[in-house]
Structure formats: structure tokens, C-alpha cells
N, C-alpha and C positions, 0 to 999 in steps of 0.2 A: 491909406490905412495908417502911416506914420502917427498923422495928426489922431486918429480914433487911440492908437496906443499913448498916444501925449497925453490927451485927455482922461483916459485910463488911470494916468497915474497922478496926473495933477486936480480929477476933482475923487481920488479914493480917501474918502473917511482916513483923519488919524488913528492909527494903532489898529488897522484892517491887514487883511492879509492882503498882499503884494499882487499886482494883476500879473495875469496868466497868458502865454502867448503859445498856441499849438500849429503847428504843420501839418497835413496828413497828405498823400496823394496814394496813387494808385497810376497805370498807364492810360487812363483817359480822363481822370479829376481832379483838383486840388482845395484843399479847405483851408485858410487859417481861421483862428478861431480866437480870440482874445475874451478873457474871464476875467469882470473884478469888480470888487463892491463901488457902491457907487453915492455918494452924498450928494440929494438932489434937494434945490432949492425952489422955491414956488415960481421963480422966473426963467428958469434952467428949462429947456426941453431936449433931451438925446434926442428926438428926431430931427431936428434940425439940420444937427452935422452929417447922416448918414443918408438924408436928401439929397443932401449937396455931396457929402460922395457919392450918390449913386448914379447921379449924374452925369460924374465923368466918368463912369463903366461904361464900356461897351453895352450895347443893348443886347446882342448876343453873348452868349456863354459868358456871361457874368453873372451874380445873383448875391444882394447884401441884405441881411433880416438881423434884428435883434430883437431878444426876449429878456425879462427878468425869470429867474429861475426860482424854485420856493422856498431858497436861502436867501434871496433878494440879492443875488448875484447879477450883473448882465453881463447876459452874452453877446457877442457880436461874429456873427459868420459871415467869411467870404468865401462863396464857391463856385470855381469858377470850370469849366468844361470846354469840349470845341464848341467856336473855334479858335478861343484864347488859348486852351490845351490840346497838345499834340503829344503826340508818342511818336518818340523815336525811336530808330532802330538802334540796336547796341553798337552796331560798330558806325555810328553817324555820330 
């Protein structure tokens, strides 16, 4: 995901708003979520990169999708569940 946030910022449009990096979990999920505009060129394809990360996911409890949104923003989510995510107990 490093690489997907690199690219984030190195192919975002000049004078765009700055890419967006969230967290969210819960005790059985995790999401990050990376936002940002995006200058796409007619040899360029985002799926390319997000194959090849998907790749090295675990097959289980991983899951990577990307959307553009109707600001032409993309998104890119990773969410991942068991039995990459576990909960622990508090005093562990």
C-alpha cells in the first residue's frame, strides 16, 4: 500500500487537493482507505498496480477495490477481516 500512497501523490494533478489517508477498524475489521485526485494519461492504467498488489494479499481476509467517485476522485480500499484480523483480548 506504500507504493499505492506514493503514486497518490506523485501522479496527483498540480494545485489538486493533497491525497487522503483514513483508518477505521472495529474488533473484527480494518479499512484504510486512501483519496485523491488523479491525472490520468492515455497509457497509464490504475489497474495495473492494484493487481499486482492484490496479489501479494492473502487470499483470505484481504479484499482491494478501487472506484472513481463523482468528484473524479479515486478511491482505493483496503479491507481486511479474519483471519488477517483478530481481536484481542484487553489484557493480552
Amino acid at each position: 500500500m506504500f507504493s499505492r500512497l506514493s503514486n497518490a501523490v506523485k501522479h496527483s494533478p498540480p494545485y489538486s487537493a493533497a491525497p487522503t489517508v483514513s483508518l477505521s477498524a472495529d474488533g473484527s475489521s480494518a479499512q484504510l482507505l486512501i483519496r485523491n485526485a488523479f491525472a490520468t494519461t492515455p497509457e497509464f492504467d490504475i489497474g495495473t498496480g492494484l493487481r499486482l498488489v492484490r496479489s501479494l494479499l492473502p487470499r483470505a481476509g484481504a479484499h482491494l477495490a478501487h472506484e472513481t467517485d463523482t468528484r473524479g476522485f479515486v478511491l482505493t480500499r483496503l479491507s481486511l477481516t479474519a483471519p488477517v484480523v483478530t481481536q484481542q483480548d484487553e489484557g493480552s
